[in-house]
N, CA, C and O atoms as a Tripos MOL2 file, in Angstrom:
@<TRIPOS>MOLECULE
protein
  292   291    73     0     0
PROTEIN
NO_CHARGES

@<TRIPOS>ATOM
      1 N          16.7590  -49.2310   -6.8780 N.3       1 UNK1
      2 CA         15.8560  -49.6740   -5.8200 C.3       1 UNK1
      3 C          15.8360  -48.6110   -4.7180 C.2       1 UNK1
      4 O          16.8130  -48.1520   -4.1270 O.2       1 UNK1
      5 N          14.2430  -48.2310   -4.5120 N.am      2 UNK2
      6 CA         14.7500  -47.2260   -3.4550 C.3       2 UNK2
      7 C          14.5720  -48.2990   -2.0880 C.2       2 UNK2
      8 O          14.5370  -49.5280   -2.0430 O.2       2 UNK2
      9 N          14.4570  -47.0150   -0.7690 N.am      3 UNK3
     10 CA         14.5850  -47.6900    0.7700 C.3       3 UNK3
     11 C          13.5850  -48.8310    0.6290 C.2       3 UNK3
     12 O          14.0040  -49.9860    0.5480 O.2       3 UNK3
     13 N          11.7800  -48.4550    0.5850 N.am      4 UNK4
     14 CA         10.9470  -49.4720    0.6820 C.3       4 UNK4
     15 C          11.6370  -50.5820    0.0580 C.2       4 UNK4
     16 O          12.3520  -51.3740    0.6720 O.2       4 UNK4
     17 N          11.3750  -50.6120   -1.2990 N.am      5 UNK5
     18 CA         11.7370  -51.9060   -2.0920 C.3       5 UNK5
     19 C          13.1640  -52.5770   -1.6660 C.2       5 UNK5
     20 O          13.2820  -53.7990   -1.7630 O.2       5 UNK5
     21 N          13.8710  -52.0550   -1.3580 N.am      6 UNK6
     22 CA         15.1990  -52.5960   -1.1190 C.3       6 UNK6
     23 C          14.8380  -53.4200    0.6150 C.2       6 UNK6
     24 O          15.2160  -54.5630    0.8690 O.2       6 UNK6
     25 N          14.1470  -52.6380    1.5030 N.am      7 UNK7
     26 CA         13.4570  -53.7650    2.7540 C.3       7 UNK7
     27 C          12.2920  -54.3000    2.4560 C.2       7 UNK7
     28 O          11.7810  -54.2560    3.5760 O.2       7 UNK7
     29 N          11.3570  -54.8520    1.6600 N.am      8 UNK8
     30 CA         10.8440  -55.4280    0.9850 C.3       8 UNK8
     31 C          11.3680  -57.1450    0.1670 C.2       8 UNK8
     32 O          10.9810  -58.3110    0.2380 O.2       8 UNK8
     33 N          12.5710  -56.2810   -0.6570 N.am      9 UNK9
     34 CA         13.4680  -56.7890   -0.9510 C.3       9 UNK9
     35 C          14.0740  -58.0760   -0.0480 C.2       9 UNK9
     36 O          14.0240  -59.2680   -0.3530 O.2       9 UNK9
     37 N          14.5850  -57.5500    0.9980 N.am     10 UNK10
     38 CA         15.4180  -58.4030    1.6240 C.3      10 UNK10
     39 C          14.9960  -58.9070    2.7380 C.2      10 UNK10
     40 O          15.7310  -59.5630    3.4760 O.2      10 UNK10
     41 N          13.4320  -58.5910    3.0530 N.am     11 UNK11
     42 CA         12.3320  -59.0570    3.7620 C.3      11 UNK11
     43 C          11.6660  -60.6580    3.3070 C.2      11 UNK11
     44 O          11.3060  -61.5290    4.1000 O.2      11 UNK11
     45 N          11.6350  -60.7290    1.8050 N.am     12 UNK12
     46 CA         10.9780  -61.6400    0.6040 C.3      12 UNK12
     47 C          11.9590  -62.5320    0.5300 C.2      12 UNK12
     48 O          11.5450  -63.6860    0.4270 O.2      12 UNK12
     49 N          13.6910  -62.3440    0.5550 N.am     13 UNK13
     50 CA         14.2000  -63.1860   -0.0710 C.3      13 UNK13
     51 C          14.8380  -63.9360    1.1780 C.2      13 UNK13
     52 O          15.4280  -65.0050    1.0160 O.2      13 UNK13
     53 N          14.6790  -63.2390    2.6550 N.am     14 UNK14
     54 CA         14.2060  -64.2530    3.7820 C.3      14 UNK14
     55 C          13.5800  -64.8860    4.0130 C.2      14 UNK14
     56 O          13.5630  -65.5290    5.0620 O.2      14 UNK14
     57 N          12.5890  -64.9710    2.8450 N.am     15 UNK15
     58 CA         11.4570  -66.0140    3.4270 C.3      15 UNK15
     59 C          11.1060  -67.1260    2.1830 C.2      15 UNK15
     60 O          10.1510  -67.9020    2.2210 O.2      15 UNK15
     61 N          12.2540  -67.0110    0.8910 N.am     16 UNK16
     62 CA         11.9800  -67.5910   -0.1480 C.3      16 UNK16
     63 C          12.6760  -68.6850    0.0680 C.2      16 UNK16
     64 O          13.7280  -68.6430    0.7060 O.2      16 UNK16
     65 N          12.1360  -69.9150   -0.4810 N.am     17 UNK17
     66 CA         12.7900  -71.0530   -0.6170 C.3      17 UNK17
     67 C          14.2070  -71.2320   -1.2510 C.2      17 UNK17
     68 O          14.1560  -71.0910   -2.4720 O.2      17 UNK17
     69 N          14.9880  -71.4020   -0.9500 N.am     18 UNK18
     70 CA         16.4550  -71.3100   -1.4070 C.3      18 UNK18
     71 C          16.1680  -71.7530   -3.3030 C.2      18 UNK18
     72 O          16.5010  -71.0690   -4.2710 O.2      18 UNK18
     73 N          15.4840  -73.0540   -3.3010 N.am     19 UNK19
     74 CA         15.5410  -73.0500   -4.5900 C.3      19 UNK19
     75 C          14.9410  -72.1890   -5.5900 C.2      19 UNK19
     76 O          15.2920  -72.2430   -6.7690 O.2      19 UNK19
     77 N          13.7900  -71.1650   -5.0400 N.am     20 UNK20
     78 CA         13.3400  -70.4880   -5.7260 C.3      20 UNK20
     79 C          13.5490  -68.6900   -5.4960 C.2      20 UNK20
     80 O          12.7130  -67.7960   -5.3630 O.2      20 UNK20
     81 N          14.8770  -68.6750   -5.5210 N.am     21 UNK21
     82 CA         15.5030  -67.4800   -5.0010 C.3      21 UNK21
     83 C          15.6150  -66.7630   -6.3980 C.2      21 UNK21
     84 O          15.7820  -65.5910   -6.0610 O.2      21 UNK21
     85 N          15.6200  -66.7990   -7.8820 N.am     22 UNK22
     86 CA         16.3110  -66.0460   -8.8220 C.3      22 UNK22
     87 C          15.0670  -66.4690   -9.5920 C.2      22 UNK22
     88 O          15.1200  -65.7750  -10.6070 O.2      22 UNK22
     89 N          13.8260  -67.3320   -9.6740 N.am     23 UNK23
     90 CA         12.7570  -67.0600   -9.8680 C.3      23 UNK23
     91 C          11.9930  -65.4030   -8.9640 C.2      23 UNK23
     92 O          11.2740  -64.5460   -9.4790 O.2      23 UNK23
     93 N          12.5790  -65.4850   -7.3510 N.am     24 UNK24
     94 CA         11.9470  -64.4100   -6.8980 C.3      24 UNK24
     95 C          12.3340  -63.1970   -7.1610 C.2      24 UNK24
     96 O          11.4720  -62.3420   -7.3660 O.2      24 UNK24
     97 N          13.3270  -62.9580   -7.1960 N.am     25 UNK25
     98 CA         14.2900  -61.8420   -7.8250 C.3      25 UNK25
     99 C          13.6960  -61.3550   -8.8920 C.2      25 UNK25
    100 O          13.2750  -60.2000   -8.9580 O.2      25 UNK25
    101 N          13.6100  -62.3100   -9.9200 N.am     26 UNK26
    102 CA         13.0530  -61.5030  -11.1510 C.3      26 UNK26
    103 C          11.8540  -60.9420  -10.8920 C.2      26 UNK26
    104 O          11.6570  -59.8130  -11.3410 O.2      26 UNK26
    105 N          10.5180  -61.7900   -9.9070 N.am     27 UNK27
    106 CA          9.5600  -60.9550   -9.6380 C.3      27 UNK27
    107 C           9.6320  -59.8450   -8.9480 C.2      27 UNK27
    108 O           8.8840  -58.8750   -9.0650 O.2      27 UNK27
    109 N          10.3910  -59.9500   -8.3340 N.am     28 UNK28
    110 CA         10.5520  -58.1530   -7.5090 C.3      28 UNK28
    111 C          11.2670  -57.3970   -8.4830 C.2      28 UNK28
    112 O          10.9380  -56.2230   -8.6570 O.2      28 UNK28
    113 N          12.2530  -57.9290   -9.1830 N.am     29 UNK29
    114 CA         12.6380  -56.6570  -10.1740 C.3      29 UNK29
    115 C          11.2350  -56.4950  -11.2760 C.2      29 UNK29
    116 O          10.7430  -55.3730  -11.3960 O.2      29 UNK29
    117 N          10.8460  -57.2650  -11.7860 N.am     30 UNK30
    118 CA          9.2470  -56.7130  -12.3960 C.3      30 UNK30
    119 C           8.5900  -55.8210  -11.5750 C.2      30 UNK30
    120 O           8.3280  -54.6800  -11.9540 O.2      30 UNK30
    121 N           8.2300  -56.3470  -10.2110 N.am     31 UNK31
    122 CA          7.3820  -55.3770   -9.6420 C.3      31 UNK31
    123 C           7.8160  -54.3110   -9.1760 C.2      31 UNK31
    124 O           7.0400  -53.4140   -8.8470 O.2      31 UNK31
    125 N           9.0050  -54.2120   -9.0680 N.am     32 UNK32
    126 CA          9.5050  -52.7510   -8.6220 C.3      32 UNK32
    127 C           9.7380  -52.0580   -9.8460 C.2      32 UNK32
    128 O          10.0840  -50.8960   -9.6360 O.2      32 UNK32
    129 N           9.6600  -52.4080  -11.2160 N.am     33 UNK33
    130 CA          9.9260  -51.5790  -12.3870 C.3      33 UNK33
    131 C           8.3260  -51.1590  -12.6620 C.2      33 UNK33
    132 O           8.0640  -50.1340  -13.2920 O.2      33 UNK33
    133 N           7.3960  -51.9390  -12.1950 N.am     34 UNK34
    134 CA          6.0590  -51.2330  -12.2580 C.3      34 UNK34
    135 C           5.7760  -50.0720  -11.7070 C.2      34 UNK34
    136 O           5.0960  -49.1830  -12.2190 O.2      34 UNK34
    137 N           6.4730  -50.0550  -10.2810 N.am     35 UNK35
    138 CA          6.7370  -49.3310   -9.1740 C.3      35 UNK35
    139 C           6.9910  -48.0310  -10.0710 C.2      35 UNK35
    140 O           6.2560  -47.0430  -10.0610 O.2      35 UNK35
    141 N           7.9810  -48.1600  -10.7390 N.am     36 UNK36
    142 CA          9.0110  -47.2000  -10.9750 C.3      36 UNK36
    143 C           8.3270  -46.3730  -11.9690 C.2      36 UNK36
    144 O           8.3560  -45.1540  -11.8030 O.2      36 UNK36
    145 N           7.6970  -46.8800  -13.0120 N.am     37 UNK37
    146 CA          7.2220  -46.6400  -14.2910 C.3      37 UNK37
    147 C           5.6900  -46.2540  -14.4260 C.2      37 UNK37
    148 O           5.3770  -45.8810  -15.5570 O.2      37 UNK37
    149 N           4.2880  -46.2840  -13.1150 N.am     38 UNK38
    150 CA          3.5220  -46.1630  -12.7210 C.3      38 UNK38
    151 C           2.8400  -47.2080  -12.9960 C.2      38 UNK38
    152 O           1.6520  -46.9210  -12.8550 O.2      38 UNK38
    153 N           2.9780  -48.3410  -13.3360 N.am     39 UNK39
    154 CA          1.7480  -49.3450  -14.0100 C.3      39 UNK39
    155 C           1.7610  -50.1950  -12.3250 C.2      39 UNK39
    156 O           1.0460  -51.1950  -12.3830 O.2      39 UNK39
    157 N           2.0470  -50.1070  -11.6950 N.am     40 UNK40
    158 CA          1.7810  -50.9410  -10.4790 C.3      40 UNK40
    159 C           0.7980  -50.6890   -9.9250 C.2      40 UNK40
    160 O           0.9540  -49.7440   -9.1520 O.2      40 UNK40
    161 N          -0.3540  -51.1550   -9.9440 N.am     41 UNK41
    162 CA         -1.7640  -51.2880   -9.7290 C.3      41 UNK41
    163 C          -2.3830  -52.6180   -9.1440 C.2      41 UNK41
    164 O          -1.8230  -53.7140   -9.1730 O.2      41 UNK41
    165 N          -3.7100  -52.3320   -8.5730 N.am     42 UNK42
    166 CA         -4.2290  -53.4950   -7.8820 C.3      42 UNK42
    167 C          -4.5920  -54.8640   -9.3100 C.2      42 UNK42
    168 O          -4.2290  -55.9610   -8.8870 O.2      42 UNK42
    169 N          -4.9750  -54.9270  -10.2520 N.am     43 UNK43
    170 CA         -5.2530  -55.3860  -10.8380 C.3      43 UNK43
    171 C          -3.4780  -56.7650  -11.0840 C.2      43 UNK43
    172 O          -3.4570  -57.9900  -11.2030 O.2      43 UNK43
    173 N          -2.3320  -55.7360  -11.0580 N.am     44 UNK44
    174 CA         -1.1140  -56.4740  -11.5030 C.3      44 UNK44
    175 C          -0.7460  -57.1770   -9.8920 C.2      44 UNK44
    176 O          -0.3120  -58.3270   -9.8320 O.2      44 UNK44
    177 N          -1.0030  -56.2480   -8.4800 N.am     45 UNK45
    178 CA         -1.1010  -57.1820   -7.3790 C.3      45 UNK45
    179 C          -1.5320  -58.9100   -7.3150 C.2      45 UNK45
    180 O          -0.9840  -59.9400   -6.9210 O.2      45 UNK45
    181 N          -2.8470  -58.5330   -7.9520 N.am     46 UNK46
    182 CA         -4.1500  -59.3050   -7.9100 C.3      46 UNK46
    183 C          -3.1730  -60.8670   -8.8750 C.2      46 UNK46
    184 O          -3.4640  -62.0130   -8.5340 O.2      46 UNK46
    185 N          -2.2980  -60.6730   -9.7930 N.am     47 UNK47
    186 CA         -1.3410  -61.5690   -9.9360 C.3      47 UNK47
    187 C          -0.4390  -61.7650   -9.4300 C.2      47 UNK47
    188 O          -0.2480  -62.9570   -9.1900 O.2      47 UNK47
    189 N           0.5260  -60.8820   -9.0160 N.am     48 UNK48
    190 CA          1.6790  -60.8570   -8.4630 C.3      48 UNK48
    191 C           1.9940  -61.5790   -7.3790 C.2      48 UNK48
    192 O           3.0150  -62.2600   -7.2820 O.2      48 UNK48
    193 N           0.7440  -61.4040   -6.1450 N.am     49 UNK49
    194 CA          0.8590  -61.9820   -4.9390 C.3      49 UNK49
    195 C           0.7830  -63.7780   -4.6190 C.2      49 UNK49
    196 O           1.3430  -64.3500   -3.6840 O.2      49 UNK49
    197 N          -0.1420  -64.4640   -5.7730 N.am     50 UNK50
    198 CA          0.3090  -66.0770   -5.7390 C.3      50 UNK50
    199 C           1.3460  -65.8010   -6.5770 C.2      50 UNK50
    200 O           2.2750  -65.8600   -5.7710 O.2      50 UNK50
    201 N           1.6410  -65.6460   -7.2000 N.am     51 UNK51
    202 CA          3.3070  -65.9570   -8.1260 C.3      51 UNK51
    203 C           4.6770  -66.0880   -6.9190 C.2      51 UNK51
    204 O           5.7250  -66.7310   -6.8470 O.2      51 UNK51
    205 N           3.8040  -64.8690   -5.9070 N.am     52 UNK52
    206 CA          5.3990  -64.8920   -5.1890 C.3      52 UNK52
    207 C           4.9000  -65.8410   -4.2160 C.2      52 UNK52
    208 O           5.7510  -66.7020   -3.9900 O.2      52 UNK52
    209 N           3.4560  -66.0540   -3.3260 N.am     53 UNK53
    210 CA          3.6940  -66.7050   -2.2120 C.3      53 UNK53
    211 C           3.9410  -68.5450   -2.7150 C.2      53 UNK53
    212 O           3.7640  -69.5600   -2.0410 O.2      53 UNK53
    213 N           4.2710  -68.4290   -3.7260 N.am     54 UNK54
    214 CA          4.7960  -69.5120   -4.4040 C.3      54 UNK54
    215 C           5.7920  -70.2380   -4.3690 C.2      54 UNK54
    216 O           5.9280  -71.4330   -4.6300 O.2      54 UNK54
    217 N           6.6000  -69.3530   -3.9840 N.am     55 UNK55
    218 CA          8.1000  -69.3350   -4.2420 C.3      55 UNK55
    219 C           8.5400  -68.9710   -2.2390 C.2      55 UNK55
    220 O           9.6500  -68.8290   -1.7260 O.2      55 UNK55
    221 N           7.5460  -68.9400   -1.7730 N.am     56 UNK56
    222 CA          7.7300  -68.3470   -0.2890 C.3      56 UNK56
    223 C           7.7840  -69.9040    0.5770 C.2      56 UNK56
    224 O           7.1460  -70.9310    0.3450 O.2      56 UNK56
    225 N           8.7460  -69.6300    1.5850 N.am     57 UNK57
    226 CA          9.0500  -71.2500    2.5640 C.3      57 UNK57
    227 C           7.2170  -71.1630    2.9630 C.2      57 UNK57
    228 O           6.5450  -70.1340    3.0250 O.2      57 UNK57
    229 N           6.6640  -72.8500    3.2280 N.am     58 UNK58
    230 CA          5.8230  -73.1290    3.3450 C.3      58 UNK58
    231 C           5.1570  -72.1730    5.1750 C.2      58 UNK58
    232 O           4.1190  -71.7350    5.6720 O.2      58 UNK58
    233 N           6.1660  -72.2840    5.3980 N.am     59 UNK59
    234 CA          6.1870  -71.9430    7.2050 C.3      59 UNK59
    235 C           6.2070  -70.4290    7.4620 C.2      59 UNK59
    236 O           6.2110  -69.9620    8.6010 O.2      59 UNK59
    237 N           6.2190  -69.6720    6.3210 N.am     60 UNK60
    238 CA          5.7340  -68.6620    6.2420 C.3      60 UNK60
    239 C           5.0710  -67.8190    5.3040 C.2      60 UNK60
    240 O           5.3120  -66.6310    5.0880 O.2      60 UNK60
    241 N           4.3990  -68.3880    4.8840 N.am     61 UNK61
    242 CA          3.4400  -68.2480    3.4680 C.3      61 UNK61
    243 C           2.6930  -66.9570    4.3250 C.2      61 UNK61
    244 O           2.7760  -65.8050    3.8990 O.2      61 UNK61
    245 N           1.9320  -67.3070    5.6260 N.am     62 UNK62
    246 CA          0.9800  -66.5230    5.9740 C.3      62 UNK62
    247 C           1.4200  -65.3710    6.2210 C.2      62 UNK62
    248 O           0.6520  -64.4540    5.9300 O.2      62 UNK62
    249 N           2.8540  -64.9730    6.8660 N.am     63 UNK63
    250 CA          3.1320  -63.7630    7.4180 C.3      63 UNK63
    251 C           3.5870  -62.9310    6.1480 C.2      63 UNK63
    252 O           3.6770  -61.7050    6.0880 O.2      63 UNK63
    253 N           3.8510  -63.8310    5.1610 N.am     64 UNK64
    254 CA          4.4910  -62.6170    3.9070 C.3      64 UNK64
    255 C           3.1650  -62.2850    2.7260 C.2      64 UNK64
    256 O           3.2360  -61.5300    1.7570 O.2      64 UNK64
    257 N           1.7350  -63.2790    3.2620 N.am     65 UNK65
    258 CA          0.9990  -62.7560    2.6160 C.3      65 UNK65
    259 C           0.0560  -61.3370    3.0840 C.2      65 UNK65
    260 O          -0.5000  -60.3440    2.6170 O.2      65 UNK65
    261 N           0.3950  -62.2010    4.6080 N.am     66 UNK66
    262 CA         -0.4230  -60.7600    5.4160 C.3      66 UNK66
    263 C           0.5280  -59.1260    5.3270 C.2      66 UNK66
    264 O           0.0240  -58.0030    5.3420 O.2      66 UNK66
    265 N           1.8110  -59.4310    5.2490 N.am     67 UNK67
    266 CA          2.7620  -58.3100    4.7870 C.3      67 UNK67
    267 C           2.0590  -57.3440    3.3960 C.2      67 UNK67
    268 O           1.7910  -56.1420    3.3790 O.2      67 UNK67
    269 N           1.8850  -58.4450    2.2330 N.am     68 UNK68
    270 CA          1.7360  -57.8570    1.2060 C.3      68 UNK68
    271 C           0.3050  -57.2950    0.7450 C.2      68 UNK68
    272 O           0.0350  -56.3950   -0.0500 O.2      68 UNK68
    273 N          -0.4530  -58.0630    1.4500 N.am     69 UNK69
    274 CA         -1.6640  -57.4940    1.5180 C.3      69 UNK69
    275 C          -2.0170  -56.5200    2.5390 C.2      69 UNK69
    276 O          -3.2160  -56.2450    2.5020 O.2      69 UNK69
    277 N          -1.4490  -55.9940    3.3130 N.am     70 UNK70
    278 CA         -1.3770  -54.5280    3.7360 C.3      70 UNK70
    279 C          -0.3750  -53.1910    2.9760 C.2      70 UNK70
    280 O          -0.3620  -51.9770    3.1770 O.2      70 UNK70
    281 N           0.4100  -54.0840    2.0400 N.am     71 UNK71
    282 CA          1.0410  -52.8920    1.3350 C.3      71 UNK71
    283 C           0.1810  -52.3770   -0.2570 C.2      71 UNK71
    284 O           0.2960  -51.2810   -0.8070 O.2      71 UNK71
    285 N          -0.2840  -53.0240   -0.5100 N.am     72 UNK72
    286 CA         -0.8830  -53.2240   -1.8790 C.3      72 UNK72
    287 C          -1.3840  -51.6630   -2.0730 C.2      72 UNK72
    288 O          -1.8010  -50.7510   -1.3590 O.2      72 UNK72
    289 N          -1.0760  -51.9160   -3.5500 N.am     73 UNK73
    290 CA         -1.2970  -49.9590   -4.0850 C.3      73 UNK73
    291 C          -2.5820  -49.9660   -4.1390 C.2      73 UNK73
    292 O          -3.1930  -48.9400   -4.4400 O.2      73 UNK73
@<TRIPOS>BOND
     1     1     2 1
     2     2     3 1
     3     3     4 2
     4     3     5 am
     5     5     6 1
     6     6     7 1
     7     7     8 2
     8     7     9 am
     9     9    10 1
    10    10    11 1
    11    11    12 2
    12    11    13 am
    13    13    14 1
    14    14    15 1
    15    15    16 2
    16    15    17 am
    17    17    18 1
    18    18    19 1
    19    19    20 2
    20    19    21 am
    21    21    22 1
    22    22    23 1
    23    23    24 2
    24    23    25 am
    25    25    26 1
    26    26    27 1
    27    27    28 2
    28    27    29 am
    29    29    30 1
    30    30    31 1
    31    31    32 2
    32    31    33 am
    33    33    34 1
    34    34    35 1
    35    35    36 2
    36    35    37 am
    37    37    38 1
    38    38    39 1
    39    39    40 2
    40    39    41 am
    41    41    42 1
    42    42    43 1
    43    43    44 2
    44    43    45 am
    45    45    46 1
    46    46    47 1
    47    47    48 2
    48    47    49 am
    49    49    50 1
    50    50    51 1
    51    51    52 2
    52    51    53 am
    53    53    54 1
    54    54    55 1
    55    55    56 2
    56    55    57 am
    57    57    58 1
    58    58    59 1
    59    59    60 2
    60    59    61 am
    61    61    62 1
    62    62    63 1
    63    63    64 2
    64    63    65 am
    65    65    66 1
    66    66    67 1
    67    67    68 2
    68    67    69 am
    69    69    70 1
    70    70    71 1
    71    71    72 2
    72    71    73 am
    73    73    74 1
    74    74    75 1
    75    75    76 2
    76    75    77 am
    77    77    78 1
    78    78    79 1
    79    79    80 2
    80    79    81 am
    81    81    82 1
    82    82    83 1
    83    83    84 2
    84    83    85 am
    85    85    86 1
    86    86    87 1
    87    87    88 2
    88    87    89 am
    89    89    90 1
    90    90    91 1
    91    91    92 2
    92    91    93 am
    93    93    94 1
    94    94    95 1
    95    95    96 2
    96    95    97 am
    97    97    98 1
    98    98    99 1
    99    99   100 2
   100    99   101 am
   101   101   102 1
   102   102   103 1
   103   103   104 2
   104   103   105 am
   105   105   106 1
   106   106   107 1
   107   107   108 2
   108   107   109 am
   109   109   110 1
   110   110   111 1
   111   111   112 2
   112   111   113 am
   113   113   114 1
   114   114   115 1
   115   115   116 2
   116   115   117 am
   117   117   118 1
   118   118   119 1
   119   119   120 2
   120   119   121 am
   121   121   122 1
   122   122   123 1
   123   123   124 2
   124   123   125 am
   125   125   126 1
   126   126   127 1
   127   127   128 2
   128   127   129 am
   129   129   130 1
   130   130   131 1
   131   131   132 2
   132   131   133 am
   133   133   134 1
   134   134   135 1
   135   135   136 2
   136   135   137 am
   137   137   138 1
   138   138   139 1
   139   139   140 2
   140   139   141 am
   141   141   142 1
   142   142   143 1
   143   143   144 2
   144   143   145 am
   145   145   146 1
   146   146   147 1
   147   147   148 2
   148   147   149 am
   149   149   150 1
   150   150   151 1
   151   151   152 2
   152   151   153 am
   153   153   154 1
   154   154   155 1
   155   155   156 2
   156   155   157 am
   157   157   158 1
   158   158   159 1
   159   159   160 2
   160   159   161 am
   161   161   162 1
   162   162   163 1
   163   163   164 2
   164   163   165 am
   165   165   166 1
   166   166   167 1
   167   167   168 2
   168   167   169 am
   169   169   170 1
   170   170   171 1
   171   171   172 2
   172   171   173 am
   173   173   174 1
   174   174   175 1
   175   175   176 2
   176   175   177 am
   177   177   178 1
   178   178   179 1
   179   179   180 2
   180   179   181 am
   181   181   182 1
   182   182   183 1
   183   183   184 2
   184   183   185 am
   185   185   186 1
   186   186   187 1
   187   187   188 2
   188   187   189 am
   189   189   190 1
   190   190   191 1
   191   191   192 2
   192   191   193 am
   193   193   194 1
   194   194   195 1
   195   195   196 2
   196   195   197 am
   197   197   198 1
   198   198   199 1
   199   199   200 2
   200   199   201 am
   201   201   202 1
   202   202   203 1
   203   203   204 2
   204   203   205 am
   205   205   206 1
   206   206   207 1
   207   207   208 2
   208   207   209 am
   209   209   210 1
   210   210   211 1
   211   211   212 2
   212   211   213 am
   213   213   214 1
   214   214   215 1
   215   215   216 2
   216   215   217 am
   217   217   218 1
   218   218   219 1
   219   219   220 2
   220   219   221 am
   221   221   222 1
   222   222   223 1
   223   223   224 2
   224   223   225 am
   225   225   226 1
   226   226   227 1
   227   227   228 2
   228   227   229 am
   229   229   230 1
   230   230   231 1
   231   231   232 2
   232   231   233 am
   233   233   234 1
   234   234   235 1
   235   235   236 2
   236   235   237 am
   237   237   238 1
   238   238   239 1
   239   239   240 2
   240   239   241 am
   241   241   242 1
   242   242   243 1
   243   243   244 2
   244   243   245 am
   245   245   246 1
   246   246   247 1
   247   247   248 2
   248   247   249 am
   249   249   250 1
   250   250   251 1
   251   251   252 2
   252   251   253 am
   253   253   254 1
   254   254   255 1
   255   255   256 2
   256   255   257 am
   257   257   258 1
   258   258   259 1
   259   259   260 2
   260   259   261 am
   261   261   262 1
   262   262   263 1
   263   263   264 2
   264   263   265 am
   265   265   266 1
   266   266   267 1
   267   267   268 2
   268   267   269 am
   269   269   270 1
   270   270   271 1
   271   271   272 2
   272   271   273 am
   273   273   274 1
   274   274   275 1
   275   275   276 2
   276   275   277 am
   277   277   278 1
   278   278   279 1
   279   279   280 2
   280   279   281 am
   281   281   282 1
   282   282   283 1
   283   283   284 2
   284   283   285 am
   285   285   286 1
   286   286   287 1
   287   287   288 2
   288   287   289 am
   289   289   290 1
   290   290   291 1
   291   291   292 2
@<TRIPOS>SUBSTRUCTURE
     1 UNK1         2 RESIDUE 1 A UNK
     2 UNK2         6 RESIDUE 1 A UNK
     3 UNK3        10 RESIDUE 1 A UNK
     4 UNK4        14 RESIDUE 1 A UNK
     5 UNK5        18 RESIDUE 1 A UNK
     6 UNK6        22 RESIDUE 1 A UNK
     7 UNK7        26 RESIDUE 1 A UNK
     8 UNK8        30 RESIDUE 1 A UNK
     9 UNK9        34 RESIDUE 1 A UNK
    10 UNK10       38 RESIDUE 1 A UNK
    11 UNK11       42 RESIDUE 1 A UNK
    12 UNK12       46 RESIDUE 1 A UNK
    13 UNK13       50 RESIDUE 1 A UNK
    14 UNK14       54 RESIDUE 1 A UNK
    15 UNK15       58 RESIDUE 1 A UNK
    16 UNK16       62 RESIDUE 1 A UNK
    17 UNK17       66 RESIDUE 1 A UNK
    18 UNK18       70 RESIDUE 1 A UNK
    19 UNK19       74 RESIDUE 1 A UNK
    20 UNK20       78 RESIDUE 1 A UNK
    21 UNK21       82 RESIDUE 1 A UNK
    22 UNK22       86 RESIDUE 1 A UNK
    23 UNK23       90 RESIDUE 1 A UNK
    24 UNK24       94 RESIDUE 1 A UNK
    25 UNK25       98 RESIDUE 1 A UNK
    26 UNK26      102 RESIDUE 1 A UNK
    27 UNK27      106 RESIDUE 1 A UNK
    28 UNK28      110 RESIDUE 1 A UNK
    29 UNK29      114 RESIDUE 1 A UNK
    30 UNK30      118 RESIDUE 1 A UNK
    31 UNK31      122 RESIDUE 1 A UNK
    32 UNK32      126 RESIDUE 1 A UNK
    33 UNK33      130 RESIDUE 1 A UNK
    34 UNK34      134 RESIDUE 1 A UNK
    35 UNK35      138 RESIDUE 1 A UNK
    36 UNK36      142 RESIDUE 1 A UNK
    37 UNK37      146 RESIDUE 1 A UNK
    38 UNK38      150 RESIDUE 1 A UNK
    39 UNK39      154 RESIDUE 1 A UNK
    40 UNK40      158 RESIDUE 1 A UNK
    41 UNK41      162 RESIDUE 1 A UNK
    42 UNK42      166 RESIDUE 1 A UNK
    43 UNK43      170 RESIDUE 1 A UNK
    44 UNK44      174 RESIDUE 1 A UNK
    45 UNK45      178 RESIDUE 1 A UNK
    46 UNK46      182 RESIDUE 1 A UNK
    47 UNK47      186 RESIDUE 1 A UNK
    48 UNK48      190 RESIDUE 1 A UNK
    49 UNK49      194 RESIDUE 1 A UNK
    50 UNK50      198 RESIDUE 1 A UNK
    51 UNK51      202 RESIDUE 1 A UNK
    52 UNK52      206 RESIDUE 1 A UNK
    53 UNK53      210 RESIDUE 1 A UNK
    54 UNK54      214 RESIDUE 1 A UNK
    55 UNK55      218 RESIDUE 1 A UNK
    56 UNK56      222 RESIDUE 1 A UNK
    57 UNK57      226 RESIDUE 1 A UNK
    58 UNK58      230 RESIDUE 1 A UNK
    59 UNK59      234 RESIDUE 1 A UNK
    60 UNK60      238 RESIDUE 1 A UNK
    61 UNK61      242 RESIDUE 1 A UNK
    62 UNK62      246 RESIDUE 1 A UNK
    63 UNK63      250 RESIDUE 1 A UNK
    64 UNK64      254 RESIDUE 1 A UNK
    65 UNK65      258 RESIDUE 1 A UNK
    66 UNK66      262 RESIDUE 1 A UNK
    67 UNK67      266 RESIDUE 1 A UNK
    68 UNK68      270 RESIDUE 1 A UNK
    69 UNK69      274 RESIDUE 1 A UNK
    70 UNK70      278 RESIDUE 1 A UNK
    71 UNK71      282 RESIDUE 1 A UNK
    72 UNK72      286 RESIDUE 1 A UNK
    73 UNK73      290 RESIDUE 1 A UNK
């Protein structure tokens, strides 16, 4: 994991619902192996982002969507 993903990382799993903490995990390790491997594209965003604000506390759904939709490749 580099710097971004690793505060990313620990940005996401502040804001994940306790019960859905190792559901989120695995999505960031997917998306950071996209990262890694070049396939991380808008098209895999275009899924990625309800999967996670899914799993995100209700009370901050908006600030980690507005996060991710300014990072998007």
């Amino acid at each position: 994991m580099n710097k971004g993903q690793e505060k990313f990382f620990e940005f996401i799993m502040q804001n994940v619902e306790e019960r859905n903490q190792a559901k989120a995990k695995e999505l960031l390790a997917e998306s950071f192996g996209k990262q890694d491997n070049g396939t991380f594209n808008k098209e895999y965003m275009i899924t990625f982002i309800p999967r996670m604000l899914e799993l995100i506390k209700p009370e901050n759904i908006e600030q980690v969507k507005s996060i991710m939709m300014n990072h998007k490749a």
